[in-house]
N, C-alpha and C positions, 0 to 999 in steps of 0.2 A: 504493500500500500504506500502510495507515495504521500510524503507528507508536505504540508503549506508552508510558507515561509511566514514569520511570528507577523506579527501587525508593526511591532517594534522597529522592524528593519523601514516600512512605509513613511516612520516617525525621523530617521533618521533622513531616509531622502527625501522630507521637506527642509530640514535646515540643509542638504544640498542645495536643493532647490532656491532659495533664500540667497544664500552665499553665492548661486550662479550667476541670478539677475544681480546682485550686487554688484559682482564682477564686471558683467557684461553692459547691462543700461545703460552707460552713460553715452555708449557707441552711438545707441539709435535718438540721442538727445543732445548729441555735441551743438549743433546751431542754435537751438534754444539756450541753451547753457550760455556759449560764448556771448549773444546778444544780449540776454539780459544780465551779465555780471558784466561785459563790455571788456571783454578780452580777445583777444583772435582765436580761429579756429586749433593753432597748434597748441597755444598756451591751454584749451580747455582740453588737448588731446592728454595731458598730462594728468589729470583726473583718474584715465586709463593707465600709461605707465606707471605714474607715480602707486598708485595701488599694486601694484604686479610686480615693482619695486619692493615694496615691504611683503607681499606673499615669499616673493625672491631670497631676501635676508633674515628674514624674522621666523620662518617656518622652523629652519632648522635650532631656533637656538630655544623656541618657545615649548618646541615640543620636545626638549630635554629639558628644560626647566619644570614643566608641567605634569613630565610623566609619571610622576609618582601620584596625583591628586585620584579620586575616584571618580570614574571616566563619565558616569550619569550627570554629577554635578559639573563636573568642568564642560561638557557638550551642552550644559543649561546657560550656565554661566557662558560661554562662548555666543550661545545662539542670543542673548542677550545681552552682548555687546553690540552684535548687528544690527539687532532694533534700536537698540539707543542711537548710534551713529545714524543710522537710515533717518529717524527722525531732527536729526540736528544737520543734518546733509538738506533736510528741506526746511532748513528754518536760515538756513547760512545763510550771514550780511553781504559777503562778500568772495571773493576769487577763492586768497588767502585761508577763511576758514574752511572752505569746503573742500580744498587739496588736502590740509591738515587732516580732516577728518576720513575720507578718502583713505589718506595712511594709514591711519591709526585703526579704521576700519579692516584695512587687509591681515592685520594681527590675526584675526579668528580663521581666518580663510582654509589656510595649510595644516591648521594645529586642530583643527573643529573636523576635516577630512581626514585625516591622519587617523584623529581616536574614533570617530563612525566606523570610519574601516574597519579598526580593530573589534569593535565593541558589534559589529556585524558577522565578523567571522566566528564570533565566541556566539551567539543568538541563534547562529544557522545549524539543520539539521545535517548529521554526522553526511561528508563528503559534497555539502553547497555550500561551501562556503564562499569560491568564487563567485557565483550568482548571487547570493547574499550583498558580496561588494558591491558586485553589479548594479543592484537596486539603489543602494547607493547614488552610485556617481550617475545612473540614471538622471537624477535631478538635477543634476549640471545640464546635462544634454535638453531636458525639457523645458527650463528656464530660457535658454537660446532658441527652443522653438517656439516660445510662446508670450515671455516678458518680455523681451529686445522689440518684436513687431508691436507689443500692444504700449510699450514706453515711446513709441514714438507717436502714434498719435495719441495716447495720453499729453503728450509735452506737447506737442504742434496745436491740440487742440484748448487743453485744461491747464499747462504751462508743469515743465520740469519738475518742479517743488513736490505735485501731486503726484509723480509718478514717484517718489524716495519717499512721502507718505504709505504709497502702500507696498512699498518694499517692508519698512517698517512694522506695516499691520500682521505683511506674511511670517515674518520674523517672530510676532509673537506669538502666533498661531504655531510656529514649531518648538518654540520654548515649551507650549503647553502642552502639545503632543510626544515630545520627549518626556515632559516631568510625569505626564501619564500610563505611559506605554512603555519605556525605557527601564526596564530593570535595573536595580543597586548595584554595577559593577565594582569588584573589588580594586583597590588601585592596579595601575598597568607595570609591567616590565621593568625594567632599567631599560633605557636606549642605550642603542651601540655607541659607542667611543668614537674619540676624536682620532685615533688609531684605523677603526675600522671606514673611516668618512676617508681619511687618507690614503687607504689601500685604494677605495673604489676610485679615486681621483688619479689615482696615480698608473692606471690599468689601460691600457692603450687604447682597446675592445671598448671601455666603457665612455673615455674622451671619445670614441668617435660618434656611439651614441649621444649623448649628452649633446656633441657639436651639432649632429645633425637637428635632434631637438630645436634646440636654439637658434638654427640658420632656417631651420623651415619654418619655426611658427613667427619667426621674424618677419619672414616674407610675405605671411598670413596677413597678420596685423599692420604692415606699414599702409596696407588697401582697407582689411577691413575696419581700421580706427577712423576712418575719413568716408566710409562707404555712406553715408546717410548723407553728410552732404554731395558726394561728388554724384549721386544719384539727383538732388533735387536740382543744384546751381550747375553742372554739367550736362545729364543726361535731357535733364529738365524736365522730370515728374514730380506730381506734385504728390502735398504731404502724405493723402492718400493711397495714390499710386505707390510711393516709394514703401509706406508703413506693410501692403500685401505684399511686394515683392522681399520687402523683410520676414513676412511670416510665412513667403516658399520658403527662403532661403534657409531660414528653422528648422522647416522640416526637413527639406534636404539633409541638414546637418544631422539630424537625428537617425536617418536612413541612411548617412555614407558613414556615421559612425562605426555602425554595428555591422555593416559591410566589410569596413575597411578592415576589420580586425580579423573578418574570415579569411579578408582577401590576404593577406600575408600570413598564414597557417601556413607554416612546409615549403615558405619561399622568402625570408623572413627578408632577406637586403633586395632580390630583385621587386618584391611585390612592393617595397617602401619607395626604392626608385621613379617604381612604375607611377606610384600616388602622388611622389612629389613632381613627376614628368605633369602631368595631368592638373594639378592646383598651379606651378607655372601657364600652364595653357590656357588655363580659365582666370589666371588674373591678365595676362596680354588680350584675349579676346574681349575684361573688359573695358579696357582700355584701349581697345580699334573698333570697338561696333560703338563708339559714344551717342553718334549721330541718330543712330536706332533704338529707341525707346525698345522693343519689341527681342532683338538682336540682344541688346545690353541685360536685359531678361533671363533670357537664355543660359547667357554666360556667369551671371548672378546665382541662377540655380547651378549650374554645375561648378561651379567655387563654392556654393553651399554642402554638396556632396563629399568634394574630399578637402574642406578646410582641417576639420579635426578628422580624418580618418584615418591620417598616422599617429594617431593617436596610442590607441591599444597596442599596434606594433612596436613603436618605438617604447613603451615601458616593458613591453615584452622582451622588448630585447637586452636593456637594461637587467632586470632579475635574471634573465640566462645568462650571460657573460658573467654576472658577479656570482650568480651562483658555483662556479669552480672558484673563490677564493671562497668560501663561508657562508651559511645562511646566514651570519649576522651584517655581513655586507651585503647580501643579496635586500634586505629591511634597508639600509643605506641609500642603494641604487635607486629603488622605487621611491626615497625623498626626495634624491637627487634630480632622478624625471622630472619630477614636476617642479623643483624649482629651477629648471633648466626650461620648460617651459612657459615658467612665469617671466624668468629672463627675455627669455625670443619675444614675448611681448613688450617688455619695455623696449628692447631695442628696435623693434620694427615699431610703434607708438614713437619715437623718438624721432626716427629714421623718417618716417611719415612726417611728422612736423615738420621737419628741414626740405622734405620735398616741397610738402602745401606750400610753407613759406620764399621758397624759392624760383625763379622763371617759368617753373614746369608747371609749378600750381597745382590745383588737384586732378588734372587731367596727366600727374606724371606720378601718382600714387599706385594706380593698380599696376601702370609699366614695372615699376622701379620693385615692386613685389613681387613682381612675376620673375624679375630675372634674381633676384635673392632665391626664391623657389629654385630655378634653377643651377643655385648655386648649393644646393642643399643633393639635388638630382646627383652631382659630378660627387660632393662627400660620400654618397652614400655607395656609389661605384666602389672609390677609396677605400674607400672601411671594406666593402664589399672582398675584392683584389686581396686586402691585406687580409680579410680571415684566409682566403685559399691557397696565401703562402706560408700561415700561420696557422694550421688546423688547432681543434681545438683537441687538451688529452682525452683518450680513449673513454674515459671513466669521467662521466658527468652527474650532476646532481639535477635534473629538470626539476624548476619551481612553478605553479601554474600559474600565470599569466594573471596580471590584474586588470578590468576593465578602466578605460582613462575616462 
């Protein structure tokens, strides 16, 4: 008889959920933001990196500082930090406090997935435990399919402010679902050593994953931190227009997700290749079909498809390489991932602002993304090249794969 997965695990991917549109929102709200706090488009893209900044540095030191606390309370306390900032994000006077708070926001981000994970795989019935995860980070993924589209006409229509109101409301809706649902976990682990961070940093295999990370979601982001304008003031649809072509592109994302992670089973460097081939083609196409409303569509949903579908591969590959130094560095590498990922975002948010603000403008955003992508294509060759002259020993440890 097969058995359900608890309600608990559903509790926990609302505060993904919560934390995703946190992350993501401000994307589909940059123009409103910059007009009414009266800053440029790039200084409001930092809203974006500046968060993904502190996921970046803070994850790793928060969630050794934290991991002895008992993991109900600290997921309570975390998911209630997000509410508090969500509501003072839409109260902010000005530029200044709403980057501040932005930062101080991302604190929970890294350290609030990290103990769900955990506290999801202790919940689940003996041998799902990955699917357990899975539900999890689910909530990231549906967040992007359905708060990103609806925060932008929320802002375009009801103005910014209301859309981090009810970020805030959702936030407290999972405080209440975890303090009800969520069983008294006992405190967590010891985390690995400053020893075991240095092995996996120091691992050839795992810099090239980590690089790749970071060079592909770079190139993601220098396009998609600017996509909501360069959709209305380039392509020239209006707020409506652009706000559905946001909620294809959602759902794309949630459908090349879960693809993408089949699609590199069993072919782990050509199948990432192939993806990152492919998110290059779909950011230059949106960037040549501009003039075509219809065209620009097109190539919108198919950058929706494989934005995040190296996703699951590339943490996958992460925990296999580090699994032949130790399972305690194989728990390493899966941090490492994703603050390798929160990295590639700020640098392409960064990246992107230098383009906006420069002759290219935002018609040299999706270019200039697309060829970083392909600069990600050629690493992943490399890495590729280097395992087949570097097999890997005989005698491996396979760890299962975590959903990103």
């Amino acid at each position: 008889m097969r058995v359900s997965l608890p309600p608990a695990l559903y509790a926990l991917a609302s505060g993904a959920f919560a934390i995703g549109a946190t992350e993501f929102m401000p994307a589909a709200m940059l123009p409103e933001i910059a007009g009414n706090l009266d800053v440029s488009l790039s200084r409001a893209g930092l809203l974006i990196s500046g968060y993904a900044f502190g996921v970046t540095i803070m994850t790793p030191v928060l969630t050794s500082v934290l991991a002895r606390f008992p993991r109900r309370g600290l997921l309570i306390g975390l998911m209630a930090l997000v509410a508090v900032a969500n509501a003072l994000a839409a109260l902010a006077p000005g530029y200044g406090f709403l980057l501040v708070v932005r930062f101080l926001t991302s604190f929970s981000h890294g350290t609030y997935l990290a103990t769900a994970t955990t506290a999801a795989a202790g919940l689940a019935p003996k041998g799902r435990s990955a699917q357990a995860i899975s539900v999890v980070f689910a909530g990231l993924t549906i967040a992007m399919a359905t708060v990103v589209p609806l925060a932008a006409w929320i802002s375009a229509t009801l103005g910014w402010r209301v859309a981090f109101t009810g970020v805030a409301v959702l936030s407290v809706g999972a405080v209440g679902a975890i303090a009800l649902s969520v069983p008294d976990f006992p405190m967590g682990a010891q985390r690995a050593s400053g020893r075991d961070i240095g092995r996996a940093l120091r691992e050839p295999r795992l810099q090239f994953a980590f690089g790749m990370t970071i060079v592909g979601f770079a190139g993601t982001f220098v396009a998609f931190t600017y996509l909501t304008p360069y959709l209305k003031q380039v392509v020239g649809m209006s707020a409506g227009g652009s706000a559905l072509l946001l909620a294809s592109l959602g759902i794309a994302v949630s459908v090349g997700n879960l693809l993408g992670g089949r699609f590199v089973e069993g072919r782990i460097y050509p199948g990432l290749a192939t993806l990152f081939g492919l998110l290059a083609l779909s950011l230059f196409s949106i960037g040549l079909t501009a003039g075509s409303p219809i065209l620009t569509g097109i190539a919108v949903v198919l950058f929706g498809m494989v934005m995040l579908s190296t996703g699951a591969g590339l943490q996958s590959l992460a925990i296999r390489e580090a699994s032949l130094l130790g399972s305690g560095v194989a728990d390493v590498a899966s941090g490492l991932s994703q603050s390798a990922f929160n990295l590639g975002i700020v640098l392409g948010s960064f990246v992107g602002g230098r383009v906006v603000d420069s002759t290219l403008g935002l018609r040299g955003a999706p270019v200039v993304g697309g060829g970083i992508a392909a600069l990600a294509v050629v690493l992943t060759l490399v890495a590729w090249s280097f395992e087949r002259r570097n097999p890997h020993p005989a005698e491996t440890h396979p760890v299962e794969p975590i959903a990103a």
